[in-house]
C-alpha positions as a printed Julia matrix, in Angstrom:
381×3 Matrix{Float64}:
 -16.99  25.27   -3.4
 -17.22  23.51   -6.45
 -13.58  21.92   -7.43
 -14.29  22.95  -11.59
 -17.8   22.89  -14.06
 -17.56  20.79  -17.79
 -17.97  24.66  -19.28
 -14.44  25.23  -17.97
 -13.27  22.31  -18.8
 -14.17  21.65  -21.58
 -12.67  25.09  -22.63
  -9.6   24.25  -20.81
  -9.2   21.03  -22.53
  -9.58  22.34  -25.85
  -6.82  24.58  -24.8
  -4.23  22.47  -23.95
  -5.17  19.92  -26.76
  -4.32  22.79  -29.11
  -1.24  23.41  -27.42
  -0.49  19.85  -28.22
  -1.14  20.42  -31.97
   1.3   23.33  -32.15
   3.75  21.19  -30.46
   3.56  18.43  -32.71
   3.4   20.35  -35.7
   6.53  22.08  -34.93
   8.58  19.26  -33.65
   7.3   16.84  -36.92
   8.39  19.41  -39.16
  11.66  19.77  -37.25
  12.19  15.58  -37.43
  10.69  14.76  -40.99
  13.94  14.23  -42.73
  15.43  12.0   -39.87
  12.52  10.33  -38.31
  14.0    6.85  -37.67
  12.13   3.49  -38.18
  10.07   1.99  -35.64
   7.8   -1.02  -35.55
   4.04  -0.59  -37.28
   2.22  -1.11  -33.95
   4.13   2.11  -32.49
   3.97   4.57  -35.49
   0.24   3.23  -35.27
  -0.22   4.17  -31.85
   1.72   7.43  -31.58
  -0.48   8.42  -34.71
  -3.54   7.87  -33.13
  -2.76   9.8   -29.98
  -1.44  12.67  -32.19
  -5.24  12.73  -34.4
  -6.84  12.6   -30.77
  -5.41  15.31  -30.01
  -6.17  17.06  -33.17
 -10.18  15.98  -32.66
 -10.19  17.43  -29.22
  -8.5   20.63  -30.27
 -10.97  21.08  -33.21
 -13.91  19.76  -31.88
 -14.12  20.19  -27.67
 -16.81  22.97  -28.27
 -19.43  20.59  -29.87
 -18.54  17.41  -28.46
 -21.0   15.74  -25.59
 -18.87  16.1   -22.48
 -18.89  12.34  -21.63
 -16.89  11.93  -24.6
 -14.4   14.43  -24.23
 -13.97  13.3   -20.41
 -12.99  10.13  -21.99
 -10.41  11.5   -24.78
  -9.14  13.66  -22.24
  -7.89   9.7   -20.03
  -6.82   8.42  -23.43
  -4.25  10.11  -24.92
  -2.48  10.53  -22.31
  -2.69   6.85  -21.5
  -1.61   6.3   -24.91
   1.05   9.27  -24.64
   2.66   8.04  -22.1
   2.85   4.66  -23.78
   3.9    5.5   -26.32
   7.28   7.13  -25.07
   7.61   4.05  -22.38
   7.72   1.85  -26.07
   9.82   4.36  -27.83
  13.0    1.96  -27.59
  11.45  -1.67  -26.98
   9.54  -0.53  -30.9
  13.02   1.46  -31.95
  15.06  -0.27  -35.21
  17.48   2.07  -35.9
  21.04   1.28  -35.02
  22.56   4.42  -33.17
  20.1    3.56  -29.53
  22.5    5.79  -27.06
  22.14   8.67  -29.53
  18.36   8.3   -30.8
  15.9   11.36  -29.06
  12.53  10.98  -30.26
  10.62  13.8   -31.04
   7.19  12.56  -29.72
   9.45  13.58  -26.25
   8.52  16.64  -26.66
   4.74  16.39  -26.39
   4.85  14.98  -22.72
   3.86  18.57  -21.53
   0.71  18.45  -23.53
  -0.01  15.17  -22.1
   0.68  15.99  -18.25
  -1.54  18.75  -18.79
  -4.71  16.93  -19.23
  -3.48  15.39  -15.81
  -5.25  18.84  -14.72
  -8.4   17.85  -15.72
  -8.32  14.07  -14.54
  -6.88  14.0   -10.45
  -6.19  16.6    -7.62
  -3.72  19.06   -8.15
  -0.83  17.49   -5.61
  -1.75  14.1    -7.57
  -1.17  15.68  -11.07
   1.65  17.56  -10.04
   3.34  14.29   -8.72
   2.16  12.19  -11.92
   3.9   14.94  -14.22
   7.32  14.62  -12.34
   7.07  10.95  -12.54
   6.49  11.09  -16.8
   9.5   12.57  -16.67
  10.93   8.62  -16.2
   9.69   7.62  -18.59
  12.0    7.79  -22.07
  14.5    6.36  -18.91
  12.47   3.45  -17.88
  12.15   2.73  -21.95
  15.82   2.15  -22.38
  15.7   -0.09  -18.99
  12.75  -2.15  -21.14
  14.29  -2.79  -23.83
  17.98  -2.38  -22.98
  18.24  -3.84  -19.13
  20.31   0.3   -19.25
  19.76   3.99  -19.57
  20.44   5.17  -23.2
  22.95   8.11  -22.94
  20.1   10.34  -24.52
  17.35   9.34  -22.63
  19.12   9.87  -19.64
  19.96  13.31  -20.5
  16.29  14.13  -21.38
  15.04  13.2   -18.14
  15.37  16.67  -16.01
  14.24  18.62  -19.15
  11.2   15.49  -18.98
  10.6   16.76  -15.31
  10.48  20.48  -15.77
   7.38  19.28  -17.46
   5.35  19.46  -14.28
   5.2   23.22  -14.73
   2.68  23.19  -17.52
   0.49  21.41  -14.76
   1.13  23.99  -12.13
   0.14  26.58  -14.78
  -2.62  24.93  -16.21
  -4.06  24.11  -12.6
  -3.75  27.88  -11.83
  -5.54  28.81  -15.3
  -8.33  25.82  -14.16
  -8.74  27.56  -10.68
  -8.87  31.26  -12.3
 -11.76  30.05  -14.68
 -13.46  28.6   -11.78
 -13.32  31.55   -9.49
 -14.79  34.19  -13.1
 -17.32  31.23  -13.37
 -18.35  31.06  -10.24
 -18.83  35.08   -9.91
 -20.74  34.93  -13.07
 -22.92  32.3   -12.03
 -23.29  34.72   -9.0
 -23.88  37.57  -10.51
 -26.67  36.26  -12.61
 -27.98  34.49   -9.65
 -28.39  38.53   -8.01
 -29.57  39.79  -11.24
 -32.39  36.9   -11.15
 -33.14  38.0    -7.03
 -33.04  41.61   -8.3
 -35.69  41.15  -11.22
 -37.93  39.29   -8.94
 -37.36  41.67   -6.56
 -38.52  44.63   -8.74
 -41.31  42.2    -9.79
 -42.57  41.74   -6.36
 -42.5   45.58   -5.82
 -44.22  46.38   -9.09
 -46.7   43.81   -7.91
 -47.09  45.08   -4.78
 -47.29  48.92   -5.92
 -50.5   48.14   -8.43
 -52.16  46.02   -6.13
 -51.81  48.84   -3.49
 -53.2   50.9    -6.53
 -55.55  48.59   -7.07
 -57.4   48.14   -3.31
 -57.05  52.67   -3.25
 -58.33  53.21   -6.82
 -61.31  50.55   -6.17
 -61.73  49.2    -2.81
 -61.06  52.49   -0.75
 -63.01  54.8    -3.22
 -65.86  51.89   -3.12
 -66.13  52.08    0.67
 -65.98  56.09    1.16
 -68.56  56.51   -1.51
 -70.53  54.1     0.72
 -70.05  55.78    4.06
 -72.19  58.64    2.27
 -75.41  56.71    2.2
 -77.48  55.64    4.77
 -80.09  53.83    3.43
 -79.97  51.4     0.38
 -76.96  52.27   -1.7
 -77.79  53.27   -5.17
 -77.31  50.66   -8.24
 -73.71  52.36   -9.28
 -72.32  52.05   -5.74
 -73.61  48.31   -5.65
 -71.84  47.87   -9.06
 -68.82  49.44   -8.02
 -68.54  47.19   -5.25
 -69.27  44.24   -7.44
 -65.79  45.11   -9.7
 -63.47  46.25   -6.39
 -64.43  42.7    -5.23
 -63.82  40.59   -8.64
 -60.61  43.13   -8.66
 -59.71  41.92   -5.4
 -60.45  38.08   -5.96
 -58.72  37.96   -9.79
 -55.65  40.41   -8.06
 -56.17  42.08  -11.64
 -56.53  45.51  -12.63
 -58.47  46.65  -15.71
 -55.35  48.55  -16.98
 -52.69  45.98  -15.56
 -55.24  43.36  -17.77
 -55.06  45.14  -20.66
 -53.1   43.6   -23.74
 -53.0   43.69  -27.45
 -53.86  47.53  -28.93
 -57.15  49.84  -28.31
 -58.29  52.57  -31.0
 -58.2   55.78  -30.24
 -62.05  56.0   -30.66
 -62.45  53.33  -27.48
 -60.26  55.38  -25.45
 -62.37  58.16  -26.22
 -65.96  56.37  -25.43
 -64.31  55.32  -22.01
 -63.13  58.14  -20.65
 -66.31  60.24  -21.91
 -67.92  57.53  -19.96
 -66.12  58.66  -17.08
 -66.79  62.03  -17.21
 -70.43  61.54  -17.67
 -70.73  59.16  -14.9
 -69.48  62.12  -12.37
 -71.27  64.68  -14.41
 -68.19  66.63  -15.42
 -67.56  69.29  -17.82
 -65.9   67.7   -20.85
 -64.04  68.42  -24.18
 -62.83  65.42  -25.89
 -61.24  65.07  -29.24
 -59.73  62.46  -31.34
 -57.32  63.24  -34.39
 -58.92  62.82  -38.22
 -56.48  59.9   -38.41
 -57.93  57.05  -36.26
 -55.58  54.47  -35.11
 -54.3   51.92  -32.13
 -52.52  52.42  -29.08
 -50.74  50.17  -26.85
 -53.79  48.59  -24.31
 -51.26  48.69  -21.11
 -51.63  52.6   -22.11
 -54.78  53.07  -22.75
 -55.41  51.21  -18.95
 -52.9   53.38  -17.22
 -54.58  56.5   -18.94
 -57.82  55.31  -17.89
 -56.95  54.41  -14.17
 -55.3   57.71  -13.78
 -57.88  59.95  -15.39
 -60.18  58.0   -13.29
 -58.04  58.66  -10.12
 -57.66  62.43  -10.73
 -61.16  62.57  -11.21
 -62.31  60.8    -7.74
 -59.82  63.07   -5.85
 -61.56  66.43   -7.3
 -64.84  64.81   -6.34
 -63.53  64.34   -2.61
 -61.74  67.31   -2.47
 -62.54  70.3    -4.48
 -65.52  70.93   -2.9
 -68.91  71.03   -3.75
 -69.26  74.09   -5.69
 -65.82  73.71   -8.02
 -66.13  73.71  -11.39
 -65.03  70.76  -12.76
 -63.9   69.8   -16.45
 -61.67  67.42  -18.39
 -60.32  67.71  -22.19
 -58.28  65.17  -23.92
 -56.76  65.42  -26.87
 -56.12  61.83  -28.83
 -54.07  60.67  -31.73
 -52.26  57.29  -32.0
 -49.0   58.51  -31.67
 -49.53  61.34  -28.86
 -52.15  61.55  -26.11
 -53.21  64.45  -23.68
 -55.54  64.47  -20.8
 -56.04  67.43  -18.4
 -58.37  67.38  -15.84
 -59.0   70.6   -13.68
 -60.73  71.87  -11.02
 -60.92  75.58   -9.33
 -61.58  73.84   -5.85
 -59.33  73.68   -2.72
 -56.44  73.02   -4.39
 -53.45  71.6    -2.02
 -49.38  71.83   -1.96
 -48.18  68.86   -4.29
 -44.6   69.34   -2.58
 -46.01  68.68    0.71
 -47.71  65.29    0.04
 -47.66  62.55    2.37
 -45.48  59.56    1.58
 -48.2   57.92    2.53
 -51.32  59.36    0.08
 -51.72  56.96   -2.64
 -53.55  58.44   -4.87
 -51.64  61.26   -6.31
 -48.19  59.3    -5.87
 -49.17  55.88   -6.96
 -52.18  55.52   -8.93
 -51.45  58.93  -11.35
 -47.76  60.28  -10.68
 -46.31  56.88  -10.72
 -48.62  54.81  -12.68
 -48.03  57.52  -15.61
 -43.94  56.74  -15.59
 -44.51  53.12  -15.41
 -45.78  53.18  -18.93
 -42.88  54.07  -21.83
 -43.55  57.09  -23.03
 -46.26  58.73  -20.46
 -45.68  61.0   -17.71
 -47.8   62.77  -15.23
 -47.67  66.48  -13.93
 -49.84  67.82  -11.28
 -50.5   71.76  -10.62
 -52.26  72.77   -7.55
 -51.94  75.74   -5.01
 -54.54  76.13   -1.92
 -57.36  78.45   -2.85
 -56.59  77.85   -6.65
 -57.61  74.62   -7.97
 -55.96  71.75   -9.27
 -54.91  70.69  -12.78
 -53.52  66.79  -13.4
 -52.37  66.3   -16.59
 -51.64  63.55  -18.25
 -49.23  62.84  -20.87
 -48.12  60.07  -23.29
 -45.83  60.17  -26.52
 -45.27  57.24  -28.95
């Protein structure tokens, strides 16, 4: 597992730099009156970790990682510096009793220990800053001021903003990491439902084309006719582009060309036809129009298989750009819808589920033995 990612922290650095800020603000407000004097080269150096830790707190969302990874080794470099120098830089003349209040910031400054070595190493690190206003005194002293010897266990204690800032760290890992997971399944899930959309219209495809093609041709036995050598010419460019005429379809189709094409339909299987478009003309999606076109076309090669030679056989449509209806009927065999095979393609697929693939369209089919058949199809801006 990954030990942390710069998105965490980076927020987590930004956190505790804040942290730092309301620290400092409160204890320099506190101190102001009685701040006592110290040499240039300190004041200079505790100033400069205290605006680092003001850019980091203001600007960690928009700085380039590399450079935050840096700030986040400096100041506490120059933190913990600058308490080891508090006394060796000190010019006041009460030493034993003199408590600086840049002290106080050592939590903020163990913290981004988090982000820099392994927990057990950061952990240890923070107890050992605790030494430090200690080991000052030693500097510039050769002994412990009484002071800094009584801040050293409250120093220590200090190690528990590392133990909770390492348990923050690992709780942003683990929500990243089941983000990053989650989007990872909802990535395998789309192309998933991609492959199976895929695979459902090219299953549509070789029944609508290559199947019809092939039992239209089992009903010749000499030379097939020019319109079964053409429809064998489109199922085999369908096959080779693995593209249907309605999944091909983009951009918009009037309501007129919709029309011409599926009269063109109906005259090519000499059927029965009523076909009207509204006064106002007008577009339609072209994904719809192909869908409405495939199905119609699918209905229509089913009553030709099935209804029997003698069945009357007729289709109206009713067009207008915002609401399309197509019935086709038959008073042929007719069949139980309920009891269709899983495996029959052609009602299920090409019509009944090509239809509710496409927003707004739907697909209803009504058919008893002995009665006939009506498909109707149905599609709603």
């Amino acid at each position: 597992m990954k030990t942390s990612y710069p998105s965490v922290d980076r927020a987590l650095g930004q956190l505790i730099a804040l942290s730092g800020v309301l620290l400092m603000v409160v204890q320099y407000l506190k101190e102001l009156e009685r701040n006592p004097p110290a040499m240039i080269w300190w004041q200079v150096l505790s100033d400069s970790t205290l605006l680092l830790l003001i850019v980091v707190g203001a600007f960690s969302r928009i700085l380039p990682i590399r450079v935050l990874r840096a700030l986040w080794i400096v100041i506490p470099v120059a933190g913990f510096l600058t308490i080891l120098l508090t006394f060796p830089a000190y010019l006041g003349s009460a030493p034993q009793s003199y408590n600086a209040w840049q002290w106080r910031l050592t939590g903020a400054y163990v913290s981004f220990l988090v982000l820099l070595l392994p927990p057990a190493r950061a952990i240890v690190s923070a107890i050992a800053a605790g030494f430090l206003p200690a080991l000052s005194g030693l500097l510039a002293f050769g002994h412990v001021p009484e002071t800094a010897a009584q801040m050293v266990p409250i120093q220590i204690t200090n190690f528990a903003f590392t133990v909770i800032f390492i348990g923050i760290r690992a709780g942003m890992n683990r929500f990243h990491e089941s983000e990053l997971e989650a989007q990872a399944a909802r990535a395998r899930s789309a192309r998933s439902i991609a492959r199976a959309r895929e695979e459902a219209r090219f299953s549509r495809l070789v029944h609508d084309h290559v199947l019809a093609t092939l039992a239209a041709a089992m009903r010749f036995d000499g030379a097939p006719p020019s319109e079964l050598r053409s429809s064998a010419r489109t199922a085999l460019a369908l096959l080779t582009d693995n593209t249907s005429a309605g999944a091909a379809a983009s951009g918009a189709v009037s309501t007129a060309e919709l029309a011409e094409r599926l009269n063109a339909l109906a005259r090519r299987s000499d059927w029965e036809r009523e076909i009207r478009t509204s006064a106002d003309s007008g577009t339609i999606p072209g994904v719809v129009a192909g869908a409405l076109q495939d199905a119609a076309a699918e209905a229509m090669r089913n009553a030709d298989r099935h209804a029997g030679p003698n069945a009357a056989k007729r289709i109206t449509v009713r067009i207008a750009p915002t609401e399309i209806s197509i019935s086709i009927c038959d008073d042929g065999a007719g069949f139980e819808p309920e009891r269709l095979a899983h495996d029959r393609l052609g009602v299920r697929e090409s019509i009944l589920h090509r239809m509710r693939a496409v927003q707004g369209g739907r697909a209803q089919v009504r058919s008893a033995p002995g009665i006939g058949t009506e498909v109707v199809l149905l599609w709603q801006a």
